[in-house]
N, C-alpha and C positions, 0 to 999 in steps of 0.2 A: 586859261584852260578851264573845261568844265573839270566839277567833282574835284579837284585836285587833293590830295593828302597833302601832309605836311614833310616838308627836306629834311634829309637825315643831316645831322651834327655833327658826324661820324667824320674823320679821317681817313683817308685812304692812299694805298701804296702810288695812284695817280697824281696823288698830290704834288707829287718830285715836282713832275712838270710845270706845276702853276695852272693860273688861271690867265682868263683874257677876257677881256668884253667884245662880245655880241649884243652892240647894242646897248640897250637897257639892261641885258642879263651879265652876270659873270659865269661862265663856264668853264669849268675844265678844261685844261689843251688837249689830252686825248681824248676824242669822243668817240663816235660809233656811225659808220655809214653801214645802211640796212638792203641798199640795194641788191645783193647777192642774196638775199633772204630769199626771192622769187625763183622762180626756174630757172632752170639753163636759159641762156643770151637774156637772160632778166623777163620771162615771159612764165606765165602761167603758176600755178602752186608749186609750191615749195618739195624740193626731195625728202626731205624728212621733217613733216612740219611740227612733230616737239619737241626738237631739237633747234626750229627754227626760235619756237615761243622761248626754249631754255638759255639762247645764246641773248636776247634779249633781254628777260631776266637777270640774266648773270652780268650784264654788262651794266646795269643799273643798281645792281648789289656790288656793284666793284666801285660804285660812283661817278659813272657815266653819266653827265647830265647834258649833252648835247650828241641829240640823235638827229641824221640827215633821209631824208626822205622825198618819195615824192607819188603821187597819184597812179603818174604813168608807171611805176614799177610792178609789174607783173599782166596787167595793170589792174590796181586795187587792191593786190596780193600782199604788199608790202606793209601797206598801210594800215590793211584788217588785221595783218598778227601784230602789229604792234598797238592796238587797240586791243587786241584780245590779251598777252601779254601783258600790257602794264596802266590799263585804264582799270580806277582813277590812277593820272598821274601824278607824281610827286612833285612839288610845286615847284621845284626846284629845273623842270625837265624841259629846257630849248627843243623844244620840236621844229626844225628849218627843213624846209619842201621846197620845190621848185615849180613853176609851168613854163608852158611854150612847147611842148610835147602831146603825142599822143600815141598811142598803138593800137594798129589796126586788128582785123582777126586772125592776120597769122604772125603776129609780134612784131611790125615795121614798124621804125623809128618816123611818124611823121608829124609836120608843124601843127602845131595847135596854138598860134601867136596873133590872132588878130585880138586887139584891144579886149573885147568881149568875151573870147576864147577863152584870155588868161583870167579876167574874173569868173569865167565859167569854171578855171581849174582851180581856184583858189578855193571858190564854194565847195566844189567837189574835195578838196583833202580836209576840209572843215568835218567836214558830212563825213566822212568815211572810219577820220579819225575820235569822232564824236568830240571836239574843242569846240569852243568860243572861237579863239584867235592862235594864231603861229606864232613863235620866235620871230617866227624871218622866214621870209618866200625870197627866193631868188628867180631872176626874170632870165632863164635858158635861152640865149640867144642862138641862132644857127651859124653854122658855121659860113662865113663869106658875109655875115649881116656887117650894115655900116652904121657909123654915126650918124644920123639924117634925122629927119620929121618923124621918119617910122618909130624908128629907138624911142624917140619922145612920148609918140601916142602910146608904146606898148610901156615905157617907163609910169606914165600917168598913170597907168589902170593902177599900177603898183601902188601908186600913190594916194590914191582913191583908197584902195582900201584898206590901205594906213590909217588915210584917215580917218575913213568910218569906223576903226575900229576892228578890222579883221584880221590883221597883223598887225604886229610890231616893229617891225622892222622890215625894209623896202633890201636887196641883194642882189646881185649879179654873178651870170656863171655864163664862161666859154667870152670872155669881152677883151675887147681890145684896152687896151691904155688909152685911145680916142673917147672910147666907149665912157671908161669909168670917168676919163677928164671931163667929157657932157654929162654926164650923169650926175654928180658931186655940183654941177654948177647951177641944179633943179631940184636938188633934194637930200635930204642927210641917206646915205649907203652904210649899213652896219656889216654888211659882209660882201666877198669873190671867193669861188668856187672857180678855179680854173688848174689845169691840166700842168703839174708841177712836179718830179719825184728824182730822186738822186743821178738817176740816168738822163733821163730828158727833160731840161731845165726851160720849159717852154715860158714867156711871159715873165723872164725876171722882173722886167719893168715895169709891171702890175703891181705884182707882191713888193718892189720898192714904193711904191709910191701908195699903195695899202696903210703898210707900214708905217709912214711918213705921215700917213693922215689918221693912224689909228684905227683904221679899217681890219676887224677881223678877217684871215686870208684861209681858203680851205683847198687845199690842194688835192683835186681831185687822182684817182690811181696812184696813191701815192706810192705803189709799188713796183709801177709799171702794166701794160696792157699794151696788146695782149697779153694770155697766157704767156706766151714765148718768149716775150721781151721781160716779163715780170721773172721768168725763167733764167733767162740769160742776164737779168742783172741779180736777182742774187746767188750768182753761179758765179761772180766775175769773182776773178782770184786777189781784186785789192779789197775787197768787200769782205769775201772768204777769211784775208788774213786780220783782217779788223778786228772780227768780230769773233774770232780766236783769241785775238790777244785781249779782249776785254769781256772776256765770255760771256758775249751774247751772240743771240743766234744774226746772220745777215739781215733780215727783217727787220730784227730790233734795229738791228746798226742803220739803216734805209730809212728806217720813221724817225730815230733817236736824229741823224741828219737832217731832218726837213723842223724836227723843233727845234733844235740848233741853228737852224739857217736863220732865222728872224722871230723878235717874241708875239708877234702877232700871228704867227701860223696855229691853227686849229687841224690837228689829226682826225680823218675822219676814215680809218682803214677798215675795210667791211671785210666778211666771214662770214660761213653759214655755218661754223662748227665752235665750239666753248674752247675746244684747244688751240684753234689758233687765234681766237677773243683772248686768250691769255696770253698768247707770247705776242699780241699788237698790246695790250697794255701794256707788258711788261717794259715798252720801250722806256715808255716813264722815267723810271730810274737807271737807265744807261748815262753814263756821261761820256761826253767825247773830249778826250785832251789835243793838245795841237800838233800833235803827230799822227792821231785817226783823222783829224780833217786836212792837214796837208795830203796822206795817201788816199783820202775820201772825195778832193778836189779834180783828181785827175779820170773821175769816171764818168765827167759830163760829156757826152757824145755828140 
């Protein structure tokens, strides 16, 4: 990254959790996804944006150093306050974006994946977040994509510019277990970003074989999504009683489970407010004994 300052020395209450490699980097297990920074449905400026700039701050003074991001949020929205907020940044700060996306001008979700597209997206979060290089770009596959030539050609771009230099690390988000098995047989993968959270345990077989290979794993929604399913799991009354008898809030108990689940998971629970950036770190130092994960085991749906 350009301008970088230097890592703080500092210890922090995050620390519980440990670290994991990303890659080249070691980061923190709880990080910070930024996506919720942007509008409502992740489109346009921010409801409150210095509160936006403060939950980013605060989450880098807490020892945050693996922020997830990406171009298309908002789109651009995301990316400029966390330039505006914490450039220079601290050398210490995994910045991981993603492409294969775009948003049109009334905020639709559409592909932006041909080979040239995604170098065209990667330049763009370079650009926006004024860096050199990323942690790690993840290559957003669409949903129904297969393992074929395609995957390939749009794996290359990633790899290209790896190896020129414009990342560090090559990732995948939204992949099959097909997926990451061809992937791994073209190229070293330091991260997945896929769809993971105490309620709907989608792609076990991902995160084992993540795991397995020492693949940083980043579970995306780790709370659930919708709103209402994110509602309805931490309403559910085994969760409720958890998280009473160990007093923390169900959130904590929901994220304190997905770092428990395997030590390669990376938290990346996003927020647009400082109070609840404090009770998603705070999972940190929850511990779960084997009587919260016996009653914790029967909320997969």
């Amino acid at each position: 990254m350009s301008e970088q300052s230097q890592p703080s020395q500092h210890t922090y209450p995050i620390d519980a959790a440990g670290s994991y490699p990303l890659g080249s980097r070691q980061v923190r297990r709880v990080g910070y996804g930024a996506m919720q920074l942007a509008g409502d449905n992740v489109f346009g400026p921010p409801r409150d944006r210095d509160e936006a700039l403060a939950v980013l701050r605060t989450a880098v003074q807490a020892g945050v150093n693996h922020i997830d991001t990406a171009e298309f949020y908002g789109p651009r929205v995301v990316n400029e306050l966390i330039r505006e907020a914490l450039h220079p940044y601290p050398a210490d700060l995994a910045i991981v974006s993603k492409v294969g996306a775009r948003r049109d001008t009334r905020g639709a979700v559409l592909p932006f994946d041909e080979p040239d597209e995604l170098r065209q997206g990667i330049e763009q979060n370079l650009a926006t977040l004024d860096v050199d290089r990323l942690a790690a770009v993840n290559l957003r596959l669409m949903d129904g994509s297969s393992a074929d030539a395609w995957f390939d050609a749009q794996l290359a771009s990633l790899i290209r510019a790896r190896d020129e230099g414009l990342i560090d690390g090559v990732g995948l988000s939204n992949v099959s277990l097909e997926q990451l098995l061809r992937a791994v047989e073209q190229t070293e993968i330091v991260c997945v970003q896929n769809w993971f959270n105490l309620a709907d345990q989608r792609s076990p077989e991902v995160l084992e074989e993540c795991a397995r290979r020492g693949i940083a794993f980043a579970p995306f929604f780790p709370l659930g999504y919708p709103r209402s399913a994110r509602t309805q799991t931490l309403g559910n009354p085994v969760l409720t009683s958890v998280a009473a008898r160990l007093k923390a809030t169900p959130a904590q108990i929901a994220l304190a489970w997905l770092l428990d689940r395997a030590p390669n998971v990376l938290l990346i629970p996003g927020t647009r407010t400082r109070a609840h950036l404090s009770e998603n770190l705070g999972a940190a130092i929850v511990e779960l004994d084997d009587e919260a994960r016996e009653h914790l085991s029967r909320m997969n749906g």
